[in-house]
N, C-alpha and C positions, 0 to 999 in steps of 0.2 A: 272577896270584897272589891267594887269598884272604885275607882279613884275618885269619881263623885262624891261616894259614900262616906272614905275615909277623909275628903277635904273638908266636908258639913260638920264633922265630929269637931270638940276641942280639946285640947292637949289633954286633960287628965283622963278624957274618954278615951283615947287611943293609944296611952300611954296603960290602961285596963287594956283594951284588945291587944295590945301588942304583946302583954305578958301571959295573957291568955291563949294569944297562938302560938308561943313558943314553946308553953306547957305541952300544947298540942300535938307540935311538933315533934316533943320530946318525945313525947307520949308512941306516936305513929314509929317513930324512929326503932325503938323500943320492939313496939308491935312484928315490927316488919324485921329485925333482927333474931325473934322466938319464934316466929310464927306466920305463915302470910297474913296478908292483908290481899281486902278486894280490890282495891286500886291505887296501884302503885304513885299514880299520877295525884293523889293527897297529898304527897309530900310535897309536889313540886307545887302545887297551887297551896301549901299555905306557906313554903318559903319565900314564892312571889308574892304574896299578901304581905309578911312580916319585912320584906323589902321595902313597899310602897309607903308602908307607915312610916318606916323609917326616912323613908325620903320627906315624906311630906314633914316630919319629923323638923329635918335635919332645916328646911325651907322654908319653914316659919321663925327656926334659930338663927338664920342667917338673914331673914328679910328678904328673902327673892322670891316674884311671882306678885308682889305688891300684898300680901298674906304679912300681916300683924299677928307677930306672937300670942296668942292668947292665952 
């Protein structure tokens, strides 16, 4: 997801995606410890997704960027 995307969203929408891709996450983790997986590189693009939320997260809690809580 790009950061565009995740900035458009509001808190309780991304705070859904967020728990949604850690499922994911879990889930690949999982995957990739029983069994392969097609591309190992899943993992890493939805940990850097699950970061970004968090960022933007964390930067509407603290007020920076000019981004009102919502």
């Amino acid at each position: 997801m790009k950061i565009d995307e995740i900035r458009s969203k509001t808190d309780a929408e991304l705070d859904f995606e967020l728990d949604k891709a850690k499922k994911e996450l879990f889930e690949l983790r999982m995957k990739a410890s029983t069994q392969s997986i097609q591309s190992p590189a899943e993992i890493t693009n939805l940990r850097r997704g699950i970061a970004r939320m968090n960022t933007i997260l964390h930067e509407r809690a603290i007020g920076l960027r000019g981004q009102e809580p919502r």
